[in-house]
C-alpha positions as semicolon CSV with decimal commas, in nm:
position;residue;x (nm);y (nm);z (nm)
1;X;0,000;0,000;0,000
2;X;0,156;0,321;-0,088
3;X;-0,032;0,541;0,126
4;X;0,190;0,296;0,393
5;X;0,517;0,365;0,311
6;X;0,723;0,549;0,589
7;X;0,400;0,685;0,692
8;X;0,476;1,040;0,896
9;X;0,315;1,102;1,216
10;X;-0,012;1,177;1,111
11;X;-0,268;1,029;0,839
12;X;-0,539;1,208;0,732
13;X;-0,813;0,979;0,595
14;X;-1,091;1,216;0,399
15;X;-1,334;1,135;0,175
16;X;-1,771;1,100;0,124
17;X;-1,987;0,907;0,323
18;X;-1,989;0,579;0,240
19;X;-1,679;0,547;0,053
20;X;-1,523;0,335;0,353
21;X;-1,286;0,594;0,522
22;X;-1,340;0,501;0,883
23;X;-1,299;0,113;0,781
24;X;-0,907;0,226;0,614
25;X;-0,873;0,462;0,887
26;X;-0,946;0,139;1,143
27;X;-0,757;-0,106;0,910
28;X;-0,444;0,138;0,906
29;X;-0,464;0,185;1,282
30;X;-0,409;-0,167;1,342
31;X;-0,201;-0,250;1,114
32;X;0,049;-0,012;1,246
33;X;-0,040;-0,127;1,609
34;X;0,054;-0,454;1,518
35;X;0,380;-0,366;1,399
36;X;0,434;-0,249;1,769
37;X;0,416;0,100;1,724
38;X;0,174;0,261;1,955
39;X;-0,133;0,462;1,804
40;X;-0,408;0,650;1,854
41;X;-0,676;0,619;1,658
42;X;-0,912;1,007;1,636
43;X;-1,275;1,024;1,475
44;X;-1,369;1,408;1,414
45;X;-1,690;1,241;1,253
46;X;-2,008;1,389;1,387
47;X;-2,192;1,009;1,304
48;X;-1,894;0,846;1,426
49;X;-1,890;0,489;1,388
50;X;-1,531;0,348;1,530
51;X;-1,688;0,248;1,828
52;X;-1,945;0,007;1,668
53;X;-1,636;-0,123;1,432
54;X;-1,418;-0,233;1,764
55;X;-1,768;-0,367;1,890
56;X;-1,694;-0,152;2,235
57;X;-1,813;0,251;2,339
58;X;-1,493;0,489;2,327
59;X;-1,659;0,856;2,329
60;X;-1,487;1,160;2,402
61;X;-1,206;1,023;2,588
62;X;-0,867;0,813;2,511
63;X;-0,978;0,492;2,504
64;X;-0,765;0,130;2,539
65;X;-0,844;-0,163;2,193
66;X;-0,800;-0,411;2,455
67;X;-0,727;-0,700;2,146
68;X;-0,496;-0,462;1,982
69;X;-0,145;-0,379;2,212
70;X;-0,073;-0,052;2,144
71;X;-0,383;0,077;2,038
72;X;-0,635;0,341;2,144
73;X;-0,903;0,515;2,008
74;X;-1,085;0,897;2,038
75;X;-1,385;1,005;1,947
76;X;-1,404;1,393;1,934
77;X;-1,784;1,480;1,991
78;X;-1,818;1,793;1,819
79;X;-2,147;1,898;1,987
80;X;-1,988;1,884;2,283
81;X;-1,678;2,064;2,196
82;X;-1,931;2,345;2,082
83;X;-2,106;2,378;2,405
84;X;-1,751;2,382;2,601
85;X;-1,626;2,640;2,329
86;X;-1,966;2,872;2,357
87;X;-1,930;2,840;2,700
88;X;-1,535;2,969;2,724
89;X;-1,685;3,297;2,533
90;X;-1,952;3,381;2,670
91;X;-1,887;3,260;3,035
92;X;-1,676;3,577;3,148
93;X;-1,898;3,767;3,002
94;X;-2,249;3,613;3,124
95;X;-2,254;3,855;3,433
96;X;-2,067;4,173;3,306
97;X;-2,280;4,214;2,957
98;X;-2,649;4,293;2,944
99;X;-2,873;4,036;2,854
100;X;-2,943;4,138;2,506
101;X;-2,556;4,134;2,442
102;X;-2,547;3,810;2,560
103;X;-2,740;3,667;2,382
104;X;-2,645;3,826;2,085
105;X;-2,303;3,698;2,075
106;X;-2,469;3,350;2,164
107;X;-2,680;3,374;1,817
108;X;-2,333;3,457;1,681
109;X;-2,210;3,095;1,818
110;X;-2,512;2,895;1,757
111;X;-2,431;2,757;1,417
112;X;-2,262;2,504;1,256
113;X;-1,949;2,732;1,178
114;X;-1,868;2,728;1,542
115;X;-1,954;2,334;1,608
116;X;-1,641;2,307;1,337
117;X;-1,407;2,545;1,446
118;X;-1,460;2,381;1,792
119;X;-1,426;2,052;1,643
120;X;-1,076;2,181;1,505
121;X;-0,992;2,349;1,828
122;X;-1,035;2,005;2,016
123;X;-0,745;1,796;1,805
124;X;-0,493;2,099;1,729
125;X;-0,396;1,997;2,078
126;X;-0,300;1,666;1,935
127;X;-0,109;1,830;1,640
128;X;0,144;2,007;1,894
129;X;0,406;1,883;2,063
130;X;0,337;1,864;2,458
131;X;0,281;1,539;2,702
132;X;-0,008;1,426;2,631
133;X;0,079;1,337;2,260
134;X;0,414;1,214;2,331
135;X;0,330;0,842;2,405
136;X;0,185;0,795;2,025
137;X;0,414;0,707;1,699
138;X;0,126;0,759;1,495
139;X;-0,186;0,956;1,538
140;X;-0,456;0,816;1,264
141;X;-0,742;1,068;1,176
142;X;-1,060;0,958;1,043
143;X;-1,162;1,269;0,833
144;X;-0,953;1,540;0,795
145;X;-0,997;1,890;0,845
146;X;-1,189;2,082;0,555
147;X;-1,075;2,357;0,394
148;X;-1,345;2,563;0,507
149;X;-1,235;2,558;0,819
150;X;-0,844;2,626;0,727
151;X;-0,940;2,877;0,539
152;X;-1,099;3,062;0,842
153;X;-0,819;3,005;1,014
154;X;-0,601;3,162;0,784
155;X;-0,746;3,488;0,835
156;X;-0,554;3,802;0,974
157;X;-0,562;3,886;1,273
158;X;-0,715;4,225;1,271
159;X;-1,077;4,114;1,239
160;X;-1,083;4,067;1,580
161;X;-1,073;4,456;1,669
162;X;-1,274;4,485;1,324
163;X;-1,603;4,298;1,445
164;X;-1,611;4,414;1,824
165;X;-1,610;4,779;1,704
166;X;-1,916;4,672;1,474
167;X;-1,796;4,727;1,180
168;X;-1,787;4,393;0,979
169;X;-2,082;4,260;0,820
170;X;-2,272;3,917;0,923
171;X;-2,052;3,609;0,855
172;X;-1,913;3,317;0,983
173;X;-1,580;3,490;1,137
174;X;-1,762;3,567;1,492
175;X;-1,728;3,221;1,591
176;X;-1,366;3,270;1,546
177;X;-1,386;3,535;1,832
178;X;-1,256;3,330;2,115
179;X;-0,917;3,206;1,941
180;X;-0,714;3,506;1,963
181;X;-0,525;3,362;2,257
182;X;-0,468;3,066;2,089
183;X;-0,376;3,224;1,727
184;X;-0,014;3,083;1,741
185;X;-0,122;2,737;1,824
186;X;-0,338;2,747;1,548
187;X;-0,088;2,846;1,320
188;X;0,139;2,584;1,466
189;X;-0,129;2,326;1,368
190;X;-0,140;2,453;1,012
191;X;0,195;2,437;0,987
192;X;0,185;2,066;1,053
193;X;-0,082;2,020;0,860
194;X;0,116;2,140;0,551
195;X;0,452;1,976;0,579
196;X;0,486;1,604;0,421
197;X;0,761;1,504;0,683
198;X;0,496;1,512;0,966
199;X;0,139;1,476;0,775
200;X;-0,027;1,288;0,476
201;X;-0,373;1,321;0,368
202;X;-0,554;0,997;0,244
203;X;-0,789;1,095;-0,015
204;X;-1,029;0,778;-0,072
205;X;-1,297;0,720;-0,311
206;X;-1,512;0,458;-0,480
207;X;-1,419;0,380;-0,832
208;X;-1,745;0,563;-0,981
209;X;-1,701;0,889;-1,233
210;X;-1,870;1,096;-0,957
211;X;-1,699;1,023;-0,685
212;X;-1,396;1,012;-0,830
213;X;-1,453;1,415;-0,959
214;X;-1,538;1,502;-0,595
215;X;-1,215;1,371;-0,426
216;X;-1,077;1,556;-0,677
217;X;-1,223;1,891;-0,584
218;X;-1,130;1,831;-0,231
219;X;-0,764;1,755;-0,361
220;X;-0,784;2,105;-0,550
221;X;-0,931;2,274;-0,234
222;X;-0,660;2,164;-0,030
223;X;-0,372;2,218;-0,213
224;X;-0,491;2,552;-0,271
225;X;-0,415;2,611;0,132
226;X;-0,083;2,407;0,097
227;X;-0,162;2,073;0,166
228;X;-0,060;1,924;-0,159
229;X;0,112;1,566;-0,036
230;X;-0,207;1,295;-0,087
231;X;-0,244;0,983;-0,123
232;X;-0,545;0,834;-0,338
233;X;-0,733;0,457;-0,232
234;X;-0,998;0,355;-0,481
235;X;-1,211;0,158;-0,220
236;X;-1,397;-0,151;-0,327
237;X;-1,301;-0,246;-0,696
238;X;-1,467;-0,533;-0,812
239;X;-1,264;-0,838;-0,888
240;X;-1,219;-1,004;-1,218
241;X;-1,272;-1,347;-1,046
242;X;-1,684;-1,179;-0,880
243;X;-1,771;-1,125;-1,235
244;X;-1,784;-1,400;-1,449
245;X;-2,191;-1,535;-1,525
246;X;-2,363;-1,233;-1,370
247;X;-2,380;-0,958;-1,654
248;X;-2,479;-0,644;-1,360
249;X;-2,150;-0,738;-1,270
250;X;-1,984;-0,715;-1,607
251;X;-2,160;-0,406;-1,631
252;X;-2,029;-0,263;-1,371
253;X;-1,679;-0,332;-1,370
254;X;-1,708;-0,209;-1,716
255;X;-1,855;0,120;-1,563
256;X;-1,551;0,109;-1,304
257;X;-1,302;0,091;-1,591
258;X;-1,420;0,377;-1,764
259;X;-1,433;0,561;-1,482
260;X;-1,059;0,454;-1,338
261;X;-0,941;0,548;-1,727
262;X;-1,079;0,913;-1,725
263;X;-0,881;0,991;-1,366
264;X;-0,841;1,340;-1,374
265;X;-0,506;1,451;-1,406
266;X;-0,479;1,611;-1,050
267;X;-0,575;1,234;-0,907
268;X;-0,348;1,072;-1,146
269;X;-0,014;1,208;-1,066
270;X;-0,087;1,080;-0,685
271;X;0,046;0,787;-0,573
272;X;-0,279;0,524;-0,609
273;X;-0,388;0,193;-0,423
274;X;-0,705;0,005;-0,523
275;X;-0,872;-0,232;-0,293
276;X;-1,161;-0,473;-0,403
277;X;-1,455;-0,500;-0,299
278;X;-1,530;-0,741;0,017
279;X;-1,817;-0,977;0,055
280;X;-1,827;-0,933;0,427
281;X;-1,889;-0,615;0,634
282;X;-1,621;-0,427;0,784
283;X;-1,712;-0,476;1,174
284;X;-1,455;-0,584;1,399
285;X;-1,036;-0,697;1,437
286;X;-1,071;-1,009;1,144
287;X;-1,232;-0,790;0,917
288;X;-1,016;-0,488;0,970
289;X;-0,703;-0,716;0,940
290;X;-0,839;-0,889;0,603
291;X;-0,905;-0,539;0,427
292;X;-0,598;-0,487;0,276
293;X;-0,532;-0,897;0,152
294;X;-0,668;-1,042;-0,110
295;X;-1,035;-1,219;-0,106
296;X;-1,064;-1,591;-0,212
297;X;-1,420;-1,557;-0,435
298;X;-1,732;-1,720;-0,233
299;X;-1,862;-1,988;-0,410
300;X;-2,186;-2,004;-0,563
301;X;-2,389;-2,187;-0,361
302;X;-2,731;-2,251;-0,247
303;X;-2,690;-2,121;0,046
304;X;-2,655;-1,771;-0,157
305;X;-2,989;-1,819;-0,243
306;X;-3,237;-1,504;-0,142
307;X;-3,575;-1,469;-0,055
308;X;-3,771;-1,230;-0,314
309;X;-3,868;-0,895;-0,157
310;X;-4,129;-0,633;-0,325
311;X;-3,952;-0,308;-0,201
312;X;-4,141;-0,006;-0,216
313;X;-3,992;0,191;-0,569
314;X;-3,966;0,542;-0,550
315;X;-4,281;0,593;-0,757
316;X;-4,466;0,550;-0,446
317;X;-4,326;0,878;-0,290
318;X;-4,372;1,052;-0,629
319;X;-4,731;0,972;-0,687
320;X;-4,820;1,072;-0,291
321;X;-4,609;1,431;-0,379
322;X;-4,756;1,468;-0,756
323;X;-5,130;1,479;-0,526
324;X;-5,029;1,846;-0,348
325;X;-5,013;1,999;-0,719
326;X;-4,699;2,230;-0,587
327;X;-4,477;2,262;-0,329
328;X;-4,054;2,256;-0,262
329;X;-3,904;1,949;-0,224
330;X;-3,544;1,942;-0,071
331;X;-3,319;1,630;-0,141
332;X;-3,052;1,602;0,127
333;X;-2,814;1,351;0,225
334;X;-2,366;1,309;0,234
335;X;-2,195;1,336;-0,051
336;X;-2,181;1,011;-0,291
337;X;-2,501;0,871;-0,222
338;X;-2,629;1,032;-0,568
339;X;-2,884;1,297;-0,454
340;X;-2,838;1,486;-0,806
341;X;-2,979;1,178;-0,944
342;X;-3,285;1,139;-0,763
343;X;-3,388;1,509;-0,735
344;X;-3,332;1,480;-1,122
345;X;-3,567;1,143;-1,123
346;X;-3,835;1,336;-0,907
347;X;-3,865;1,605;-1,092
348;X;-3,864;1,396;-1,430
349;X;-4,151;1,192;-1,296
350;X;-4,338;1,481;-1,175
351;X;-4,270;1,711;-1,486
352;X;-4,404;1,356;-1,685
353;X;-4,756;1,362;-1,538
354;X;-4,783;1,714;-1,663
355;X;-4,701;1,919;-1,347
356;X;-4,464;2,205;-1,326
357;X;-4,146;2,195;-1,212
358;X;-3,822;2,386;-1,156
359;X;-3,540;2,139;-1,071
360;X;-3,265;2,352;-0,909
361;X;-2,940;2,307;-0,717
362;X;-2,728;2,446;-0,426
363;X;-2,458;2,201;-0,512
364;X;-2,144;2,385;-0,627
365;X;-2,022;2,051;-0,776
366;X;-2,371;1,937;-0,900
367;X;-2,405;1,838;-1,262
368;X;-2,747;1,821;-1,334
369;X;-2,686;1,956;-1,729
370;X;-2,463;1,583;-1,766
371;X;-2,809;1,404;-1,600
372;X;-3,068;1,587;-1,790
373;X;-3,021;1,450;-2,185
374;X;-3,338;1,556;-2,337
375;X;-3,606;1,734;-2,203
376;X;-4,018;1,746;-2,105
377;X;-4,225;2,106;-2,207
378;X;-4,290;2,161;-1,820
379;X;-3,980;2,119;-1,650
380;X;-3,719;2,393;-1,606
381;X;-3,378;2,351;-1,488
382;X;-3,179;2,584;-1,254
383;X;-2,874;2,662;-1,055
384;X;-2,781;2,888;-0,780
385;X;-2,469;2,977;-0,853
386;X;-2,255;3,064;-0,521
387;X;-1,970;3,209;-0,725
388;X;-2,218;3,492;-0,887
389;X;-2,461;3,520;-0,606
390;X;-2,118;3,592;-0,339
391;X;-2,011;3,837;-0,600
392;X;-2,319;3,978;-0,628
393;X;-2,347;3,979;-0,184
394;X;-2,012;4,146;-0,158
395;X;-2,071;4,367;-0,405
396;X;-2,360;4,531;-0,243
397;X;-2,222;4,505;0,112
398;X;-1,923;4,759;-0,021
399;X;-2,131;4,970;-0,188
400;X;-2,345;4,980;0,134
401;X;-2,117;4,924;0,485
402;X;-1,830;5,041;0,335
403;X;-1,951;5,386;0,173
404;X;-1,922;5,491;0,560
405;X;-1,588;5,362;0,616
406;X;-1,253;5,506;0,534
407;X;-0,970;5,248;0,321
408;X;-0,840;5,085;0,599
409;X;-1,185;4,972;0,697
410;X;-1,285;4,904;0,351
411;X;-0,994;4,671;0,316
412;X;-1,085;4,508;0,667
413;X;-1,479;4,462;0,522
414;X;-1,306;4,359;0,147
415;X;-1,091;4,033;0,394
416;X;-1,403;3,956;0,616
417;X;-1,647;3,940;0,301
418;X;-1,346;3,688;0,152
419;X;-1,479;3,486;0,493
420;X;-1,631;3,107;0,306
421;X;-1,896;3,171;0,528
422;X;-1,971;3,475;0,296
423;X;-2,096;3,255;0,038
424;X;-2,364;3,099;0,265
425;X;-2,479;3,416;0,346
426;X;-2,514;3,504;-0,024
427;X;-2,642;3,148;-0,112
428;X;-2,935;3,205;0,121
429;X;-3,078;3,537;-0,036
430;X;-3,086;3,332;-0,353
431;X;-3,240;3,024;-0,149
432;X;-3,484;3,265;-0,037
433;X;-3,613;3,330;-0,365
434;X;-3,630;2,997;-0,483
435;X;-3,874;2,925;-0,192
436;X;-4,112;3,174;-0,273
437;X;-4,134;3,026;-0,645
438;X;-4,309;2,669;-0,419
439;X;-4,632;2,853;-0,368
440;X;-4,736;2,781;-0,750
441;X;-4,495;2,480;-0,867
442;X;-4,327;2,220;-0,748
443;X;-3,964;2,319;-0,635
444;X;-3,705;2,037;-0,643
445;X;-3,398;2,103;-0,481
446;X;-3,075;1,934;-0,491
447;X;-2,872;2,050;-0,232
448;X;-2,511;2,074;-0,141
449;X;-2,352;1,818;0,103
450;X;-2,490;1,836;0,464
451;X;-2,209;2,027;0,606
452;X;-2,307;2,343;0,325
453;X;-2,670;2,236;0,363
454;X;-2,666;2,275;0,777
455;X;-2,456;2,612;0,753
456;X;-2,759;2,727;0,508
457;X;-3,030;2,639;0,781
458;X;-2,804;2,801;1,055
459;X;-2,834;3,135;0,814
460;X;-3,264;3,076;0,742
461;X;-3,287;3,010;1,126
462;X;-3,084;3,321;1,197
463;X;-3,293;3,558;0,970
464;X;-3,588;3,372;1,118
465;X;-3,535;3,455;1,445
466;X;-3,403;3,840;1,393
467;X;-3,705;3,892;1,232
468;X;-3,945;3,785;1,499
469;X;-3,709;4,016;1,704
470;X;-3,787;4,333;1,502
471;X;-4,111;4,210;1,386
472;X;-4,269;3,961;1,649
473;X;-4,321;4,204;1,864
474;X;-4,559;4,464;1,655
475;X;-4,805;4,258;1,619
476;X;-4,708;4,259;1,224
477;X;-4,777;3,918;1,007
478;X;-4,498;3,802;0,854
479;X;-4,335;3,416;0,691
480;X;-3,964;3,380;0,690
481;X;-3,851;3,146;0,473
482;X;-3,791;2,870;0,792
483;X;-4,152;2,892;0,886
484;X;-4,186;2,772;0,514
485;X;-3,934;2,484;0,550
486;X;-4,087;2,388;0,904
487;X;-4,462;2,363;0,747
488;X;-4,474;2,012;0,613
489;X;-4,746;2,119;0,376
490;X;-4,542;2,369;0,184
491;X;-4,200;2,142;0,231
492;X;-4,064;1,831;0,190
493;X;-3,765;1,692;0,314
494;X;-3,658;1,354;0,136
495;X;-3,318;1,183;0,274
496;X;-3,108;1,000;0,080
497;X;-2,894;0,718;0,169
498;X;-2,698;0,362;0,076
499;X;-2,789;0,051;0,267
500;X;-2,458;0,082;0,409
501;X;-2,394;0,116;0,831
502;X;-2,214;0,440;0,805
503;X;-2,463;0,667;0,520
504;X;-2,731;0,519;0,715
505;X;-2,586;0,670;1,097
506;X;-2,533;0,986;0,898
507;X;-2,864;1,009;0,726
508;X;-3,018;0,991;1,135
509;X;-2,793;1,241;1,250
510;X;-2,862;1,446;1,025
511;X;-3,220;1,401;1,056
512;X;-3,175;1,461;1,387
513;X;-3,041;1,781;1,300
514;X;-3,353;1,868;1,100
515;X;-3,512;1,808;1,410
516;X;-3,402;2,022;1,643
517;X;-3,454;2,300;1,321
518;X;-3,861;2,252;1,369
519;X;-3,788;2,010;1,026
520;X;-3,918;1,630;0,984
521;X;-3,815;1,485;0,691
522;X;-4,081;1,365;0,489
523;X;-3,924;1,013;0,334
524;X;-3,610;0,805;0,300
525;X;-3,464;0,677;-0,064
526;X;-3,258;0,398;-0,050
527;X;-3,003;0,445;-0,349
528;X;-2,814;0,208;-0,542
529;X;-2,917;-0,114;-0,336
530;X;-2,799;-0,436;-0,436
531;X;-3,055;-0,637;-0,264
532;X;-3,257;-0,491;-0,511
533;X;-3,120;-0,560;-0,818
534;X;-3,108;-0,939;-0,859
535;X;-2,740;-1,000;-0,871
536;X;-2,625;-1,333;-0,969
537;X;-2,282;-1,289;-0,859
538;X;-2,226;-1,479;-0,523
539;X;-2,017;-1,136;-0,365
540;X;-2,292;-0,936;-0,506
541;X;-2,527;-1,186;-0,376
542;X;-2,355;-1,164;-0,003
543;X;-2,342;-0,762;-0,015
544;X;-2,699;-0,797;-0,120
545;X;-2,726;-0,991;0,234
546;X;-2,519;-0,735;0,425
547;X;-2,774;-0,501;0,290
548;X;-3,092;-0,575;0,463
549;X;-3,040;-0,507;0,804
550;X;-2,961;-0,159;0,696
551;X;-3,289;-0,138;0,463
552;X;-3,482;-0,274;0,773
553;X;-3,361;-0,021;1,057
554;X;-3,434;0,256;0,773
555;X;-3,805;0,126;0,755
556;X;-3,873;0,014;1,096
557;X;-3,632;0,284;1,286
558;X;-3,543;0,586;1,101
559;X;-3,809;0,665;0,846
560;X;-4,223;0,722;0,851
561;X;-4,208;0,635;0,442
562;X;-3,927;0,549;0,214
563;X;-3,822;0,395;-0,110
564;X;-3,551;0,140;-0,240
565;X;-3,375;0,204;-0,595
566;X;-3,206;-0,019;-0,734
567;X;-2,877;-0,051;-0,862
568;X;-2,865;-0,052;-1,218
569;X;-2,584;-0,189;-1,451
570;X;-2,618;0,178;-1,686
571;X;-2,586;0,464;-1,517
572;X;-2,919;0,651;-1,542
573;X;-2,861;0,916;-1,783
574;X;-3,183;1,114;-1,966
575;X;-3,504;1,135;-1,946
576;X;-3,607;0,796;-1,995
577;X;-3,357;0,665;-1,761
578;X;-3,451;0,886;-1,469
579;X;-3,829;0,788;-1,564
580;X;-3,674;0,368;-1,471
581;X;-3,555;0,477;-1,161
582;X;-3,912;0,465;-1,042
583;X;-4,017;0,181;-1,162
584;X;-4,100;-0,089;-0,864
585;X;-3,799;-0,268;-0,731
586;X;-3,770;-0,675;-0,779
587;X;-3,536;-0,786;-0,493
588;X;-3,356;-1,125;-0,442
């Protein structure tokens, strides 16, 4: 394994839900531990699953692998680390500030901005030298720091004095209020971060067109803030030896080779390890330490054998929306799961039984004009561009705030509107609009991945709640557009997923999320299931097993409706192939 040799201090593993990061990041972990160096293994995932992988809890403290000498593991809560961050703000302050100051800066700290900065803040601790870090060779992260938040914390320095005089407009820098005092250790953390000697980031991906063009986006993002040295894994190939006799299988290696040929060049140049797809799940220390050897084949064999299920196809949620006449519909879920492709086959089916419909996206890397070949007389196609729309935002906040200030505060306003928060802000005006359009259409929605998607609620919830400040109390009538998204007759929340452990945990907590916004998701879509498309292949036939559990605690647990698509051997391209999508499901 390349991404193995002389391995630094630290490994950054990175990459979409579902591609099978925490599973390397477990399998590398190990296999270093076994080689008697001692490790700690450090989840920064929100849906962390490393606990359920070692089969015991480890939480938000150093935890002992009592099978594996040498090894312990971490889970960084990063709700947690919010609270304890708000807290250190706005704790000296609680009794020295009137009320309405304090809980002003608390609205400040309540989004999602500050639940990663604090996130970041927990583990630059364990990028610095000092005692507590000194007993591990290796310190193994599963998921790396974004850019978005590197990016913040690359900032200069003088915002601080810029925002507590009032000056700078709304953005995502107050959260970065309380780290002043720790600036240098910050920087120090960075610095780490960006030299090869001491870090390496582990881009992995699945070998699919899509997902291959979004690692490489996140390889572009972060060696644009000088952490260039990567590492690709192209998690679960499928073996020449699974494919013989079953032709989804041929099909879909034949997909994976296309795919694996077109590389772009920024993932090509990187050193490269493929690993190929496993017939048994990922959950505990024999798993783990068969990830990286070859798999004999199973045999086919009766015992293979499936019983037939009638899953409910995604046509059932379509027909129950296509009854309303209008309305927005918001398709959410982690990146890879293919939420362009079912907003796309929503809208197609609605926009087929003569309804109108605007399919539009928040997703900067969406690529609905590659899905869409062909067209139907009442469906429209749209895209908020961030790029344009932050353009447009900045634009008018100079022209506005900074007509009134003199050229060193313009160029203070010019660095804080260059916050990436900025382009959330601007990104919800144009959200805003699109909402309003739902009163006499149906609004589909494919939006960015649920880190972008959550920092856009944190911005309607915001504007929701100043409003009822300035409004609430006149006794004026007034809809923001989170009333809209919390009325279940106007708005419709549809999660997608894979029938895979760790989409599915992240599809909850993100639900979850929704939740505590006033927001229940209407329905689940199961995407790309195997169970559901007949393979023949026995691996296909055993991850078709694996599958079920999943599908069941989505139907029984997680979700009051939801549909299973299968997984097809063409990828569904046009308007005839988005029309398939819905038709019922067969199972095995």
């Amino acid at each position: 394994m390349h991404f193995l040799d002389a391995p630094p201090r630290y490994l950054f593993f990175t990459g979409k839900g579902g591609v099978g990061k925490t599973s390397i990041a477990c399998a590398t972990a190990v296999r270093l531990a076994d080689a008697g160096l001692p490790v700690l293994l450090v989840s920064t995932d929100p849906a962390s699953n490393v606990g359920q992988v070692f089969g015991l809890a480890i939480g938000n403290r150093v935890t002992p692998i009592p099978s594996v000498p040498g090894l312990a593991a971490l889970e960084i809560d990063p709700q947690a680390a919010a609270q304890a961050y708000r807290e250190r703000i706005v704790g000296p302050v609680r009794d020295v500030l009137p009320a309405s100051a304090v809980q002003h800066i608390e609205e400040q700290l309540s989004g999602a901005c500050t639940t990663e900065i604090a996130a970041f803040d927990e583990f630059t601790a364990l990028l610095t030298a000092g005692p507590h870090t000194a007993t591990w060779r290796h310190i193994v992260f599963d998921t790396a720091p974004t850019g978005h938040t590197i990016r913040l914390l690359q900032l200069p320095g003088a915002w601080n004095d810029f925002l507590s005089s009032g000056k700078g407009d709304a953005s995502c820098l107050g959260p970065l209020a309380g780290l002043d005092k720790q600036r240098e250790q910050y920087r120090a953390a960075v610095a780490v971060l960006a030299d090869p000697t001491q870090s390496r980031m582990v881009l992995v991906s699945r070998p699919e067109r899509a997902a291959l063009a979004e690692v490489a986006r996140t390889h572009a993002e972060l060696a644009a803030i000088g952490l260039s040295h990567s590492c690709l894994v192209v998690n679960g190939v499928l073996p020449d030896a699974a494919v013989a006799g079953d032709p989804l299988a041929v099909a879909l290696q034949a997909r994976e080779t296309a795919a694996l040929a077109a590389l772009p060049p920024t993932l090509a140049a990187l050193p490269q390890d493929r690993i190929a797809l496993k017939s048994f799940n990922l959950v505990g220390l024999s798993a783990l330490r068969a990830l990286f050897a070859p798999e004999v084949p199973p045999a086919a064999t009766d015992d293979l054998a499936l019983p037939v299920t009638d899953f409910p196809p995604l046509s059932r949620l379509t027909d129950e929306l296509a009854a309303a006449g209008h309305g927005l519909l918001m398709v959410m879920g982690k990146g890879g799961v293919g939420k362009t492709t079912l907003a796309a086959a929503i809208a197609v089916r609605l926009a087929a039984a003569g309804l109108r419909v605007n399919l539009t996206t928040s997703d900067p890397a969406a690529h609905l004009g590659d899905m869409l070949v062909g067209t139907l007389p009442t469906l429209t196609v749209s895209r908020i561009d961030p790029r344009l729309e932050t353009a447009r935002y900045r634009d008018e906040v100079m022209a506005s705030r900074g007509a009134h200030l003199d050229a060193a505060g313009r160029a203070l306003l010019a660095e804080d509107l260059r916050s990436p928060c900025t382009e959330e802000i601007a990104v919800f005006q144009a959200f805003s609009r699109v909402i309003r359009e739902a009163g006499k259409q149906f609004v589909v929605m494919d939006t960015a991945p649920t880190g972008h998607t959550l920092l856009l609620l944190d911005a309607t919830g915001a504007y929701h709640r100043e409003t009822s400040r300035q409004l609430g109390g006149k006794g004026l009538h007034f809809t923001t557009p989170m009333m809209q998204l919390q009325d279940p007759a106007q708005t419709k929340v549809v999660l997608v997923t894979l029938a895979q452990t760790t989409p599915v945990l992240e599809a909850a907590e993100l639900q979850a999320d929704l939740r505590r916004a006033g927001i229940t998701p209407w329905a689940w879509v199961v995407n790309n299931s195997v169970a559901a498309s007949n393979p023949r292949a026995p691996l296909l036939r055993l991850r078709a097993r694996h599958e079920r559990p999943e599908i069941a605690a989505v139907a029984m647990r997680h979700a009051s409706r939801y549909a299973v698509v299968p997984l097809l051997a063409v990828e569904p391209r046009g308007v005839a192939a988005l029309l398939a999508l819905s038709a019922p499901a067969s199972g095995v």
